[in-house]
VEXDO-948944 format. One line per 2 residues: number of its first residue (from 1); their letters; for each residue x negated, y, z of N, C-alpha, C. Coordinates in nm, 2 decimals. Example, Ala and Ser with C-alpha at 12.3 -4.5 7.8 and 13.67 -1.06 7.14 Angstrom:
residues 2
1> as> -1.32,-0.57,0.78,-1.23,-0.45,0.78,-1.32,-0.33,0.78  -1.28,-0.22,0.71,-1.37,-0.11,0.71,-1.29,0.00,0.79 .
end
This chain:
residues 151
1> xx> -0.08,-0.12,0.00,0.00,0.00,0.00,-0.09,0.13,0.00  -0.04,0.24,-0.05,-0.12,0.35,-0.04,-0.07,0.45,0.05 .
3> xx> -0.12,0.51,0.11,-0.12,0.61,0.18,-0.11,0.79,0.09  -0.04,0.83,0.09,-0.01,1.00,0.03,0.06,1.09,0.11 .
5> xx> -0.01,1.22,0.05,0.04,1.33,0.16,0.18,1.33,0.07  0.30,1.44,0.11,0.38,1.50,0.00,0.30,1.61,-0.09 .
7> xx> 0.19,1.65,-0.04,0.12,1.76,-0.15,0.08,1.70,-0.23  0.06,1.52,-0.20,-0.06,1.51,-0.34,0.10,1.43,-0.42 .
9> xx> 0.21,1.44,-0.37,0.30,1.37,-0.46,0.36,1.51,-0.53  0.37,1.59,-0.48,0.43,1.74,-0.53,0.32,1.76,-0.66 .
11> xx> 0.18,1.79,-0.63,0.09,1.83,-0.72,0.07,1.72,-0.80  0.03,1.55,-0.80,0.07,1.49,-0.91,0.16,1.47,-1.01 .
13> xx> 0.28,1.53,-0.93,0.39,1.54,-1.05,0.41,1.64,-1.13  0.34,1.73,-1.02,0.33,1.90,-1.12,0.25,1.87,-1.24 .
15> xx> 0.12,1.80,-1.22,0.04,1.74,-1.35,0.11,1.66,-1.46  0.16,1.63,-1.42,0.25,1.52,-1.46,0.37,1.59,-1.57 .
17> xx> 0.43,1.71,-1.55,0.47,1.81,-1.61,0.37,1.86,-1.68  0.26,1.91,-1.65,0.24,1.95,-1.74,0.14,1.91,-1.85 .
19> xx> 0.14,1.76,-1.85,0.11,1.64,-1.94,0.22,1.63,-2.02  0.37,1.64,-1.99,0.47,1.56,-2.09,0.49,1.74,-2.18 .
21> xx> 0.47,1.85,-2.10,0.42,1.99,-2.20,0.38,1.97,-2.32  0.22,1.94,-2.26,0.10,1.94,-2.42,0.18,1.81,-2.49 .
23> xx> 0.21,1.71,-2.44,0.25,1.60,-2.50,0.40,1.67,-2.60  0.47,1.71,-2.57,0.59,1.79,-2.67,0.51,1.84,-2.75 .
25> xx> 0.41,1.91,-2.75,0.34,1.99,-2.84,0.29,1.95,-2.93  0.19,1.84,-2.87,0.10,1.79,-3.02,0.26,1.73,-3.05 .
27> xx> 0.35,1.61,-3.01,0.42,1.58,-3.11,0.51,1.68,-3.22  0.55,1.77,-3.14,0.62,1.89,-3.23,0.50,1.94,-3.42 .
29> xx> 0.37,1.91,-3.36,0.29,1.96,-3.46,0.28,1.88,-3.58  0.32,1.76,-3.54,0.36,1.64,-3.62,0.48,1.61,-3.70 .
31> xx> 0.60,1.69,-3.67,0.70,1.64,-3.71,0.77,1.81,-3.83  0.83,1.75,-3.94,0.86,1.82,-4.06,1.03,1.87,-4.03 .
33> xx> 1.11,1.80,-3.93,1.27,1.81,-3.94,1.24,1.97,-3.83  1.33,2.10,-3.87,1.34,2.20,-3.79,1.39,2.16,-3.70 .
35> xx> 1.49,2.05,-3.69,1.61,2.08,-3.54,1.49,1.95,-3.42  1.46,1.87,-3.49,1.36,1.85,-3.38,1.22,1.93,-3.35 .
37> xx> 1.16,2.04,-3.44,1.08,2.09,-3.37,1.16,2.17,-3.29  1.26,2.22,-3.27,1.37,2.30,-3.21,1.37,2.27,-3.07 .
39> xx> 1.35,2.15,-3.07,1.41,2.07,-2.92,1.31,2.03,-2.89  1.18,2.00,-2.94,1.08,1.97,-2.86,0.98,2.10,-2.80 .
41> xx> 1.03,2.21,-2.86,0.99,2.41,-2.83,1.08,2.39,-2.69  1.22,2.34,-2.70,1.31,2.40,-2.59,1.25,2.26,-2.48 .
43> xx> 1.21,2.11,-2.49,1.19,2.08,-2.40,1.03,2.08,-2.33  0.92,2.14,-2.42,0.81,2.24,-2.35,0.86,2.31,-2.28 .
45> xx> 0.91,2.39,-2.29,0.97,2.52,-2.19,0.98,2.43,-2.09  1.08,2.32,-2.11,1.19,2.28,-2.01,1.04,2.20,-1.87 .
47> xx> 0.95,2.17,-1.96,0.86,2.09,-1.87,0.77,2.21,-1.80  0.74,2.33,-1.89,0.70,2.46,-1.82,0.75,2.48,-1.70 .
49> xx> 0.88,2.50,-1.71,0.92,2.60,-1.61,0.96,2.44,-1.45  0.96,2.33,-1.50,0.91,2.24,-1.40,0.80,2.26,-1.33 .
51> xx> 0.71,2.25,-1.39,0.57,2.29,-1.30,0.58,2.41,-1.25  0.64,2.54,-1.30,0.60,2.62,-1.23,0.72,2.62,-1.12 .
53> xx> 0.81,2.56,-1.13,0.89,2.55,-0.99,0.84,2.43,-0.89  0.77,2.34,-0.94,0.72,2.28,-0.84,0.59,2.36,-0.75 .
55> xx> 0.53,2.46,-0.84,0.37,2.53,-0.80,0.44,2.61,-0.72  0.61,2.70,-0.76,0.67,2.79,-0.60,0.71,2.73,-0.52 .
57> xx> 0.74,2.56,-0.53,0.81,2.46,-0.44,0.69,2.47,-0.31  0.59,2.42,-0.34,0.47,2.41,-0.32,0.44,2.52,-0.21 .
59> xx> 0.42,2.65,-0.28,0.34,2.77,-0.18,0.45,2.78,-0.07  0.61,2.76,-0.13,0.73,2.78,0.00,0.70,2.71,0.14 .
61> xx> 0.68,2.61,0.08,0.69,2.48,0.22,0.52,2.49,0.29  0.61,2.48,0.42,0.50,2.48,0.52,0.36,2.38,0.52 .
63> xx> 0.29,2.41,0.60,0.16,2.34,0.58,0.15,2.21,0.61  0.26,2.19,0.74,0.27,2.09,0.81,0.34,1.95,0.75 .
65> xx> 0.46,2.01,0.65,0.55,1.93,0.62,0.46,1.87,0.44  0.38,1.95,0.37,0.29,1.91,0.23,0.21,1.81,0.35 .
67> xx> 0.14,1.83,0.46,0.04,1.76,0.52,0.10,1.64,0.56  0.23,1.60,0.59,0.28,1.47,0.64,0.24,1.34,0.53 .
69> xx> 0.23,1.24,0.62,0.15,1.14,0.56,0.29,1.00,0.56  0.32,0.97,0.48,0.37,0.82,0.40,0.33,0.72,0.29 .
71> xx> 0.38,0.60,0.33,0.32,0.52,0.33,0.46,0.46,0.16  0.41,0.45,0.07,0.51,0.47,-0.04,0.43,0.42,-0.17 .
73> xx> 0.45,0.31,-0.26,0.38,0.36,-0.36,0.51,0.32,-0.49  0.52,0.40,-0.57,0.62,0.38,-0.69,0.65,0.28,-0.78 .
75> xx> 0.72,0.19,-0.77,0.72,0.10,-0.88,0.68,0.10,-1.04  0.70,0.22,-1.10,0.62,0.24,-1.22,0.61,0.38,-1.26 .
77> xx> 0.50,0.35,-1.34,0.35,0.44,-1.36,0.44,0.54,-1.49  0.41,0.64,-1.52,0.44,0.77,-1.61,0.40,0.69,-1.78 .
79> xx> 0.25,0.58,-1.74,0.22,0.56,-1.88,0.31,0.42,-1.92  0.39,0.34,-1.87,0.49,0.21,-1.89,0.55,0.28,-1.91 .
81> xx> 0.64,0.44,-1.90,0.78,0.52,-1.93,0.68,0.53,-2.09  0.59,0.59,-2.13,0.58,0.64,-2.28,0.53,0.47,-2.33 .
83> xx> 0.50,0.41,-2.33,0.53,0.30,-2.40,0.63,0.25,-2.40  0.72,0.25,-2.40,0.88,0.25,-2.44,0.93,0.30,-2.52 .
85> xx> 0.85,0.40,-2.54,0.94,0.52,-2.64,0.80,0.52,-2.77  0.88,0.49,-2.92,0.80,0.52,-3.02,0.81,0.64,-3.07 .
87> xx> 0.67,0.71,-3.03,0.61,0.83,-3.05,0.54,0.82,-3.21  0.63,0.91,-3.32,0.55,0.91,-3.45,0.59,1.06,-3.51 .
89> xx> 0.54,1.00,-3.66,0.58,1.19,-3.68,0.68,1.19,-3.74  0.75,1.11,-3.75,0.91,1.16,-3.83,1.05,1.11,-3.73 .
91> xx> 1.00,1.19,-3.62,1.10,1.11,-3.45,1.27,1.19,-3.54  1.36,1.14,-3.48,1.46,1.18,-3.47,1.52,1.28,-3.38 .
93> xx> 1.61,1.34,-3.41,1.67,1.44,-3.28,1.74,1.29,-3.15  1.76,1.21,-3.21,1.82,1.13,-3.08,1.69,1.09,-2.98 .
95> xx> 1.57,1.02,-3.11,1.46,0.97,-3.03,1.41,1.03,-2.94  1.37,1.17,-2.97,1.35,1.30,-2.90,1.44,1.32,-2.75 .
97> xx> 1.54,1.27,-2.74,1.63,1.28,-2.67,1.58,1.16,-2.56  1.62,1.04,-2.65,1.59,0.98,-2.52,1.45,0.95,-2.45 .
99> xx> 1.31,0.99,-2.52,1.18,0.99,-2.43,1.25,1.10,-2.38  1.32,1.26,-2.38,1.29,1.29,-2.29,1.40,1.25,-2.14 .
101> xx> 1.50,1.19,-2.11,1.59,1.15,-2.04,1.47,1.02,-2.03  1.44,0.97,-2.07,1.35,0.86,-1.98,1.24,0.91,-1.90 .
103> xx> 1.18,1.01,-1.97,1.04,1.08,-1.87,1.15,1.14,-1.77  1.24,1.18,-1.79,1.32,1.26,-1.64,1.36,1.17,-1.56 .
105> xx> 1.44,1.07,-1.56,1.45,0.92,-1.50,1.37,0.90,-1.44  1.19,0.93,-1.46,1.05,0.88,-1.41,1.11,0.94,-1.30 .
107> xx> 1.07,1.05,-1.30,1.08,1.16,-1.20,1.21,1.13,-1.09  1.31,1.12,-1.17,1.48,1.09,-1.06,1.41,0.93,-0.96 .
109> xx> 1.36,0.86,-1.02,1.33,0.73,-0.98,1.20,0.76,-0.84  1.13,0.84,-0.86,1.03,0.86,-0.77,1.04,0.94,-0.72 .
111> xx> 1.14,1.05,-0.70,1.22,1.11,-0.60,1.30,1.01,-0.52  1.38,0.92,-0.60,1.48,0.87,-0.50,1.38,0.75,-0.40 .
113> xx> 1.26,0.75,-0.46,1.21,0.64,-0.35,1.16,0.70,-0.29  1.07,0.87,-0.30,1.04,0.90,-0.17,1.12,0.95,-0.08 .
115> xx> 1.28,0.99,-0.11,1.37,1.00,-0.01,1.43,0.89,0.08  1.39,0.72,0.00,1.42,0.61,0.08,1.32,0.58,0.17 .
117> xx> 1.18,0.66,0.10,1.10,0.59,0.24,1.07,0.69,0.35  1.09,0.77,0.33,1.03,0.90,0.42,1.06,0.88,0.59 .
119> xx> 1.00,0.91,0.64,1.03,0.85,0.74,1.11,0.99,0.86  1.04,1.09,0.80,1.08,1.26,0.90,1.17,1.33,0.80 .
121> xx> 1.29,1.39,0.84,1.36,1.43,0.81,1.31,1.53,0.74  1.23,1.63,0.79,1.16,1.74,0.68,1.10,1.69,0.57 .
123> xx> 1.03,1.55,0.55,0.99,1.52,0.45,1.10,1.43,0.36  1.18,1.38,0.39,1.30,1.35,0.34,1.35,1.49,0.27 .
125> xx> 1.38,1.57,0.31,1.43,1.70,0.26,1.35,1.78,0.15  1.28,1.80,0.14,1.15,1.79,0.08,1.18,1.72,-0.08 .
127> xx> 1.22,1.58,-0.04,1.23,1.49,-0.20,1.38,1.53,-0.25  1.43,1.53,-0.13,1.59,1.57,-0.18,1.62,1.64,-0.28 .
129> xx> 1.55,1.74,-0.25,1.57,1.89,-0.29,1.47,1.86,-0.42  1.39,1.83,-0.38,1.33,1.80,-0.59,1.38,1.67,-0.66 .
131> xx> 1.45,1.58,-0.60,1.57,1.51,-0.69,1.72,1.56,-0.75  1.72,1.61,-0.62,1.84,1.71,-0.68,1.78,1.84,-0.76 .
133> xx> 1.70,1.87,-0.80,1.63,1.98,-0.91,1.61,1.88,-1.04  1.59,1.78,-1.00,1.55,1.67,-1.13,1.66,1.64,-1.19 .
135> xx> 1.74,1.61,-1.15,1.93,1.54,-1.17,1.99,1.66,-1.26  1.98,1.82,-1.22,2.01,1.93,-1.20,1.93,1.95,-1.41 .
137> xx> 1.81,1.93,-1.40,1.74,1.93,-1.53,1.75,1.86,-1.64  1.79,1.72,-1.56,1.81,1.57,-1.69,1.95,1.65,-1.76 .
139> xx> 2.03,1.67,-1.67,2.16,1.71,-1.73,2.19,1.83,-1.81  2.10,1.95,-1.79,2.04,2.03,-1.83,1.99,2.05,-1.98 .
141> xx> 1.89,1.91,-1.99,1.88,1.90,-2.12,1.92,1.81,-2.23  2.03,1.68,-2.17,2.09,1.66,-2.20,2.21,1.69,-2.28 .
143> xx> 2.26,1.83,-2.22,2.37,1.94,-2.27,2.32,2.00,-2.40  2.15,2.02,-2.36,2.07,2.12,-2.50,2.06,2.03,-2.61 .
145> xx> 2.02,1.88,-2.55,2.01,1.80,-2.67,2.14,1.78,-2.76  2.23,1.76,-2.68,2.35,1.72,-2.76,2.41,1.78,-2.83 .
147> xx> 2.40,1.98,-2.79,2.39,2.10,-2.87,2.34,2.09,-3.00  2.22,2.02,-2.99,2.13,2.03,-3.10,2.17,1.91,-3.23 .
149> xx> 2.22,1.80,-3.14,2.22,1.72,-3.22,2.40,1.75,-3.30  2.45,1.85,-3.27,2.56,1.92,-3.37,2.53,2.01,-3.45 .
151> x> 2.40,2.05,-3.42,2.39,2.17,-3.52,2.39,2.09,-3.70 .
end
């Protein structure tokens, strides 16, 4: 089992954002259909402005509650979610869709486990609150995608 503060699970996921970023990017540079470069422009943002609410999440919360220590480790890794999903250069608006609801899923799934294991309520509260920001975003772009995919 591994041992993790919530800061190093807060700042690995913040990385983690802003890995699936550049990753929208180079694929966007690759693909010729407008409405999917459309949606992979809108779900950059969408991974942007993740990290940077996890980087305000981050400086909010006290020293003591990023410094609590559990005992947790996640059943799967960020790189088993992208091999699932075939990444090429003529993706579709749906394909596009669902890597990105599956990379958000990553995130919903590794929230909800660190709110099952947490052992202190402040650190319980902590995951809550960025599962319910995650749930809050799946659906979010969900709504964009589906926009998109009428245009």
């Amino acid at each position: 089992m591994h041992y993790k503060t919530v800061k190093d699970v807060v700042d690995h996921s913040r990385r983690l954002h802003q890995q699936i970023s550049q990753l929208y990017q180079e694929i966007r540079q690759e693909q010729s259909q407008e409405r999917v470069k459309m949606l992979l422009d809108y779900l950059k943002r969408h991974e942007d402005h993740l990290e940077q609410s996890l980087e305000k999440f981050e400086k909010d919360k006290s020293q003591k509650v990023l410094d609590s220590w559990f005992q947790y480790v996640p059943d799967q890794d960020i790189s088993e979610v992208l091999e699932q999903v075939d990444i090429n250069d003529h993706m579709s608006v749906d394909e596009v869709i669902l890597m990105a609801l599956k990379l958000d899923d990553y995130f919903i799934d590794l929230y909800e486990g660190m709110v099952e294991h947490s052992s202190s309520s402040a650190v319980q509260s902590v995951f809550q609150n960025l599962l319910d920001m995650e749930q809050q975003e799946k659906i979010r772009t969900a709504r964009t995608a589906l926009n998109m995919s009428d245009m």
